[in-house]
N, C-alpha and C positions, 0 to 999 in steps of 0.2 A: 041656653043652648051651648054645648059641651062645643069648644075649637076644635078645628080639624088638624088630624096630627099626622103629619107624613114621613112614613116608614122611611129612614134613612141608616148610616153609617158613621160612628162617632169616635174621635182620637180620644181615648182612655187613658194616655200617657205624654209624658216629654216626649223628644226624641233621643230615642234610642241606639247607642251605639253600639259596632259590630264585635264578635268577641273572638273573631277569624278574621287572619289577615293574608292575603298572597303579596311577597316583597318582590320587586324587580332590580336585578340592576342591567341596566342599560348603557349602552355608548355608541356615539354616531360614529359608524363605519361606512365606506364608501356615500356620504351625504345620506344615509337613512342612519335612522335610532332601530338597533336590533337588543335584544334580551342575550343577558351574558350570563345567568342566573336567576331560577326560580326558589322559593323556600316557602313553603305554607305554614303558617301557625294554625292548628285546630284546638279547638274548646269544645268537645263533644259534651259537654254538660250543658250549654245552655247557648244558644245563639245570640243574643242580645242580652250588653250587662245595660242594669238602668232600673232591675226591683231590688235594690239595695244601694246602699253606698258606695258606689263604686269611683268614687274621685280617683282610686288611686290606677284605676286604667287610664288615664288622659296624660297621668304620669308616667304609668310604663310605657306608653310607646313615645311619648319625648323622648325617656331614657335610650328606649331602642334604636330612635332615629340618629340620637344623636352620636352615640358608642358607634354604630354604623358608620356613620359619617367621619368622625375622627378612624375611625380604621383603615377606613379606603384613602385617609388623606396624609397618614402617617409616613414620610417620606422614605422611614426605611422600609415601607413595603414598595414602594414608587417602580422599581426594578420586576419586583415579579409580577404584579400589575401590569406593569407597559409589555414585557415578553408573552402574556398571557392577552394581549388587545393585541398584538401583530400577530400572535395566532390567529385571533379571530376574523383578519382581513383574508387568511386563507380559509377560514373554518366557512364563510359566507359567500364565496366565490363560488362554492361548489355544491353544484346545483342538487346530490343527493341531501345535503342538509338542510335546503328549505323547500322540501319536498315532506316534509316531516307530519304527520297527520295531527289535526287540531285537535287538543282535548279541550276538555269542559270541567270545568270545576267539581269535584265531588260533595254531594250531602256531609257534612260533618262528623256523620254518624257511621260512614262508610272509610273506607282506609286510603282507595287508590282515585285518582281521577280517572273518569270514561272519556274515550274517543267518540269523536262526532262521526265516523265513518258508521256505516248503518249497522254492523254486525255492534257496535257498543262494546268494542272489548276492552278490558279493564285492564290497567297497565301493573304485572306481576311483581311483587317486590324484588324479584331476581333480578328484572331486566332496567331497575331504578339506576343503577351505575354509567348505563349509558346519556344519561342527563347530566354528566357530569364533565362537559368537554372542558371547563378548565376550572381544574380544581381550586386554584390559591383565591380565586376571586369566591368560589360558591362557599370556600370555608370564612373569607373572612364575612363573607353575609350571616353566614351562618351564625359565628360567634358575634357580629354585633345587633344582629338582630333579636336573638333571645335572649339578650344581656340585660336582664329585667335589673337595677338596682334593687337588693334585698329589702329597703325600706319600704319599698313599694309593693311588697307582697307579691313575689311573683305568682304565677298562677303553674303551680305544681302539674295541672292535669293539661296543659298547654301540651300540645305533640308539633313535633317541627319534621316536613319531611319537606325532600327537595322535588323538586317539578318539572314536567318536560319542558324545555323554553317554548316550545308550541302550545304554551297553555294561555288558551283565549281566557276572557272575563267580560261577560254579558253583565248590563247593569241592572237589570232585574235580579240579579244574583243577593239573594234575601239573609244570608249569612256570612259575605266577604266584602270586603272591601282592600285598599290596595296601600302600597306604599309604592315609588320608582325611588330609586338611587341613581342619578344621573354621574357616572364617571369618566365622561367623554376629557374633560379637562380635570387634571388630577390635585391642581391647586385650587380646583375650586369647584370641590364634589357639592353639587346639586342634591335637593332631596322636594319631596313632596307626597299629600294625600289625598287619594281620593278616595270620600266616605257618604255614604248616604243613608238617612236616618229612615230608622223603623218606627210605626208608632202600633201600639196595642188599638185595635179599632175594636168598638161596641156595635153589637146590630140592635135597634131602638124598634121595636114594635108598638108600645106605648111611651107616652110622655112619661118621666123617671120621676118629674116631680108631684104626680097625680097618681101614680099603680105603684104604692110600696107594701108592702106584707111585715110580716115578722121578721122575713131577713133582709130588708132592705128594697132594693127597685129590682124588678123584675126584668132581667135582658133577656135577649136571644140569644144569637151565634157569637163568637169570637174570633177573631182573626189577626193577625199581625202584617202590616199594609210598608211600602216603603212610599217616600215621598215623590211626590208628581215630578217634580223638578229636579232631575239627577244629568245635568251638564257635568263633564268631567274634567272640572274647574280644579287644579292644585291647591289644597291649602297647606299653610304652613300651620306647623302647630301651636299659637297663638289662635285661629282662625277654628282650626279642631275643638279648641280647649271650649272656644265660645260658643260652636256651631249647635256641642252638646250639653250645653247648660253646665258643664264641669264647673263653671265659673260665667258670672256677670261680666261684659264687657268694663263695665265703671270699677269691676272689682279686680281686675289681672295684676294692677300691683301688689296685692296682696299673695297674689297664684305667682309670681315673680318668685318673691321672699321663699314662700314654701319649696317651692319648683326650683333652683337656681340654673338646673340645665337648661331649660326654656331662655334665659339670657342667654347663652353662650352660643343657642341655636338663629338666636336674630341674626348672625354676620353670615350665616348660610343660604345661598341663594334658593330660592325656591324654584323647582324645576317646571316649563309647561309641560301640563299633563298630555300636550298634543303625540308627545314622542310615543305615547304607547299607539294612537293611530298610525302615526310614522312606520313605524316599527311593524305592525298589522298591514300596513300600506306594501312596504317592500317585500315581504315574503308574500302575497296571495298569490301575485300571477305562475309562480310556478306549480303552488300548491295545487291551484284552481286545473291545471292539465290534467288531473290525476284525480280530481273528485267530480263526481254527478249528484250529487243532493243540492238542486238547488233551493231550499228551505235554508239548509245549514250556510250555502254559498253568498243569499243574498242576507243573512243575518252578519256575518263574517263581514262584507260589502260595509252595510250600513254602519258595523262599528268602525271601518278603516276608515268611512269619508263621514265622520260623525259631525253634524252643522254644517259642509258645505255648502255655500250655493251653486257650483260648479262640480258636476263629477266627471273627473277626468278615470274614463276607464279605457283608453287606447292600447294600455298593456296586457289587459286583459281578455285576449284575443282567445279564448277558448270558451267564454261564457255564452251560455245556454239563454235566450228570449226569456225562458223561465228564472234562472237567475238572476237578470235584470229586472222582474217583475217582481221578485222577492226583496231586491234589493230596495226597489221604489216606493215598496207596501211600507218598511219598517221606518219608525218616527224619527229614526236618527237622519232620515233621510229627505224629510217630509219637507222642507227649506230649500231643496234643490230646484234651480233655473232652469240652469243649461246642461247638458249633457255632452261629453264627446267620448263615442266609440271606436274599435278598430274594422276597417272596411272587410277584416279576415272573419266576421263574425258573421258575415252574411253568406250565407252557404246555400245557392238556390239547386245546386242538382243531390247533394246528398241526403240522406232520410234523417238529419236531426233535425231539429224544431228549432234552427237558427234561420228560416230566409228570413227575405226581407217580411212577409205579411207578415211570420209569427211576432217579429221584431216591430213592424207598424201599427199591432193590436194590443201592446205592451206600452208603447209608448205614446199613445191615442190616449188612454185611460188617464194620466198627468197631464191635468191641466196646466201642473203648473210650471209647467216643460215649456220656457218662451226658446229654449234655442238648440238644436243637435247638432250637431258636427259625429262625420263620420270620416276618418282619418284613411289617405293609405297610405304604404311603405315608402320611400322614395326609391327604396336600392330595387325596388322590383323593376324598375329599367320601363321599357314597353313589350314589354308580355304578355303575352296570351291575360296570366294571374292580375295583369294592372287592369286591360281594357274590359274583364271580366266582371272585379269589383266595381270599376265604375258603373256597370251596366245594371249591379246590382244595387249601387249607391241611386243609382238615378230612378229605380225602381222604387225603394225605398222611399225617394221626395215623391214621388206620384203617387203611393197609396195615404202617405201623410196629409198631401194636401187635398185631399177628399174626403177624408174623415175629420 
């Protein structure tokens, strides 16, 4: 009697590394981490290197990180540097700049990124200048991040353009992964990556080792799957080098010898990748005044509070019941306990979909919501607006505790 074979989905490859990258550099301004420069590598030939030898990609972006990093730390640039971060304490104060519309990564194969706003409009090579609010920092990314050493073959069809700093990055993103340059302290520029492996999947309708033909085992479909597990843990690159089989753990001393910048890169501190939610943390709530999708609103959410147990969204006094149901759907979110909102989001006599029901039938579905808090102002004094929200706070614990 022939065994029962069940149709599944199989990794046909290593894991595979990205061949697109988006660089950040970052610095904490007023206690948040804000983006002081975008720059995108594309590789419109091929999205994942890994069907060939490609050792010497593990080596170009050491190179890059570390040219990078020696750039930003080189003291005679320290002066334009620091004139160009005390713009930026003015450049973030003001609330037209982080009113900025979120884009989304583009296909590789495409030239511009697309905006999340519902019309999709494509950001025009013309209007690329305006992404450039301070120049000496976007040039020296510029120059140390495409600064492939020649031995390392650099990749000739590599295109480097710069990016709106509103440029979000969803980790299902199947073609990019990231680099931050943390410049906040300039004697001791920060760097890290976050990369998540692709693998070639097989679709198995028959066992391979039973159904072969002339040309071998007979498959199905094919597809290219990224890994279940994508926390957006920093590595350094040692950590890169291993993640993607470039090299054996037991074998890095030999990837030492070959590599020599990878030593030089050990005394660099590796940055937490948190600062990019930081940094997504501090600019939403103004954003969130001015946008209504909340599909896009609660994906945006879930990246800024990625692994919380706690979502503190008090600042976010203009979110939609729908927005927080979006927010609660997505896995980045799926850990969350406690919740605390602001008492302005309960809106019982106007026609959004903010009372309290639509808001107690959103968070009725989370189970795993042991705790809300709903916040209000202090400075609202005794007001008509305080004794209002509380009536709606209180309304709010009464439809909860019945469901």
């Amino acid at each position: 009697m022939a065994a029962f074979f069940t149709l599944h989905w199989k990794k046909d490859s290593g894991p595979l590394s990205p061949t697109n990258w988006i660089v950040y550099v970052v610095s904490k301004i007023h206690g948040h981490y804000y983006p002081l420069s975008v720059w995108c590598e594309e590789n419109p030939s091929e999205l994942h290197a890994g069907r060939q030898d490609d050792s010497w990609r593990g080596r170009g972006l050491i190179s890059s990180c570390l040219r990078t990093v020696s750039i930003f730390s080189n003291p005679n640039h320290r002066r334009a540097i620091q004139n160009e971060l005390n713009m930026a304490k003015s450049f973030y104060q003001n609330p037209e700049h982080l009113l900025q519309p979120t884009f989304q990564l583009p296909h590789p194969s495409k030239s511009h990124p697309t905006s999340t706003q519902d019309d999709h409009v494509s950001v025009r090579r013309a209007e690329m200048t305006q992404h450039y609010p301070f120049p000496f920092i976007s040039t020296c990314l510029l120059l140390g991040a495409s600064s492939y050493l020649p031995s390392y073959h650099y990749n000739f069809f590599a295109q480097w353009q710069a990016m709106p700093l509103s440029l979000a990055y969803f980790d299902q993103e199947l073609a990019y992964d990231i680099v931050f340059i943390d410049i906040t302290d300039q004697i001791r520029v920060g760097y890290g990556i976050v990369a998540f492996a692709a693998y070639d999947m097989l679709w198995l309708e028959n066992d391979p080792e039973l159904d072969w033909d002339a040309w071998g085992p007979d498959f199905g479909p094919q597809k290219m799957e990224l890994e279940d597990d994508r926390q957006r843990v920093a590595l350094s690159c040692p950590d890169y080098i291993t993640k993607f089989r470039y090299e054996k753990a037991e074998n890095m001393e030999r990837f030492y010898v070959t590599c020599p910048e990878l030593k030089l890169l050990e005394k660099v501190p590796v940055v937490d990748a948190r600062v990019f939610n930081e940094a997504l943390r501090s600019i939403l709530p103004e954003m969130l005044r001015y946008s209504s999708t909340p599909g896009v609103l609660g994906q945006l959410l879930g990246l800024a509070f990625d692994g919380c147990e706690h979502l503190d969204m008090v600042d976010f006094k203009s979110l939609s019941a729908e927005a927080v149901d979006a927010a609660l759907d997505t896995k980045e979110l799926g850990g969350v306990k406690e919740i605390s909102l602001s008492a302005k989001m309960l809106n019982t006599t106007g026609t959004s979909n903010n009372t309290p029901a639509n808001l107690a039938d959103t968070l009725a579905q989370c189970s795993n919501i042991e705790n809300i808090y709903v916040m209000c102002e202090p400075e609202l004094g005794r007001d008509r607006r305080l004794a209002k929200q509380r009536q709606s706070i209180d309304f709010l614990a009464e439809l909860l505790s019945k469901m």
